[in-house]
C-alpha positions as CSV (number, residue, x, y, z in Angstrom):
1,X,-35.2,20.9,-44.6
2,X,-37.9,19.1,-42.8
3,X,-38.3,15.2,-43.4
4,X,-41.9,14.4,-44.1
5,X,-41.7,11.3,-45.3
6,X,-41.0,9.7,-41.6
7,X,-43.7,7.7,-39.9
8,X,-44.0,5.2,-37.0
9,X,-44.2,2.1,-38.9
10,X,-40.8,2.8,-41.2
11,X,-38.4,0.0,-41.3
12,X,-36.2,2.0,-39.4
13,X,-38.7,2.4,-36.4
14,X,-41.2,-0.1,-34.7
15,X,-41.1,-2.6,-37.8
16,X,-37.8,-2.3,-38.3
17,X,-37.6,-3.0,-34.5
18,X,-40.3,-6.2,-34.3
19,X,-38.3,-7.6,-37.8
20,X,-34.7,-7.5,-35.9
21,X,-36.4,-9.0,-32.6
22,X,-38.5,-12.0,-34.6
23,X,-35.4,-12.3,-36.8
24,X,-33.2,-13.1,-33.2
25,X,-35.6,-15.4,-31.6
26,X,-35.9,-17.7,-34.9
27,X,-32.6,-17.9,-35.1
28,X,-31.7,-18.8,-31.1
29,X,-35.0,-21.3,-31.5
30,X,-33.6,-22.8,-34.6
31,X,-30.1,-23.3,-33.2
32,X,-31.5,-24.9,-29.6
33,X,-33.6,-27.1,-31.7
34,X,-30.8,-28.5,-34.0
35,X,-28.3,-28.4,-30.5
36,X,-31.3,-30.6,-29.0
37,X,-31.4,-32.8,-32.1
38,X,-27.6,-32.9,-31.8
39,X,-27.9,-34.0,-28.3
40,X,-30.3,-36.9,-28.8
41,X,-28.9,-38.2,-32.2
42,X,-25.5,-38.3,-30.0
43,X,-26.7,-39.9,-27.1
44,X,-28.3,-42.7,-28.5
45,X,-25.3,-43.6,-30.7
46,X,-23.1,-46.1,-28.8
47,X,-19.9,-47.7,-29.8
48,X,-17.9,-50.3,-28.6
49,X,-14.0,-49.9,-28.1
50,X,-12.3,-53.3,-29.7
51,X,-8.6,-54.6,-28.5
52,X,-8.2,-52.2,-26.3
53,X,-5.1,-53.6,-25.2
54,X,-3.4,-53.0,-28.5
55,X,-4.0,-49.3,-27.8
56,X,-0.9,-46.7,-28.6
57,X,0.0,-44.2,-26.7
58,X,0.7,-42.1,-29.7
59,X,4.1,-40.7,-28.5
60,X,6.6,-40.8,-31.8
61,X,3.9,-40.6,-34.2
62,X,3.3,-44.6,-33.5
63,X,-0.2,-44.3,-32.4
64,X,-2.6,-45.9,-33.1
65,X,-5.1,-44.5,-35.1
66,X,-9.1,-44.0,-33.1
67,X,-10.7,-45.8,-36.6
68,X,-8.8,-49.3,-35.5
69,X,-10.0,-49.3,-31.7
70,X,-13.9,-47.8,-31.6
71,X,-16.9,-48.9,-33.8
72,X,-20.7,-47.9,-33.8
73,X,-22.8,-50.3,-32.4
74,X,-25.6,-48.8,-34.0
């Protein structure tokens, strides 16, 4: 039995090939754009660690907890 209903431009031949390959490169540009985003949401975001000298070590379970000790300056 002879298959004649191929041709190039199937989705299983040079479409099927430009769709997977467009498909791939919006998806790594979309995630370097949100990990770039990430990056400069992140570094413009200080904080401000507060009595620092009331820190736990955290050794028992009497730690103290990160909440108490750091706060956004923005």
């Amino acid at each position: 039995m002879v298959n004649k209903n191929r041709n190039i431009m199937g989705l299983n031949g040079i479409t099927g090939f430009l769709l997977a390959t467009v498909g791939l490169v919006v998806t790594v540009l979309a995630l370097a754009y949100l990990a770039y985003t990430t990056q400069v949401k992140n570094s413009t975001n200080f904080y401000e660690v507060v009595n620092a000298k009331d820190i736990k070590s955290g050794i028992g379970g009497n730690g103290s907890k990160r909440s108490d000790h750091i706060i956004d300056v923005k």
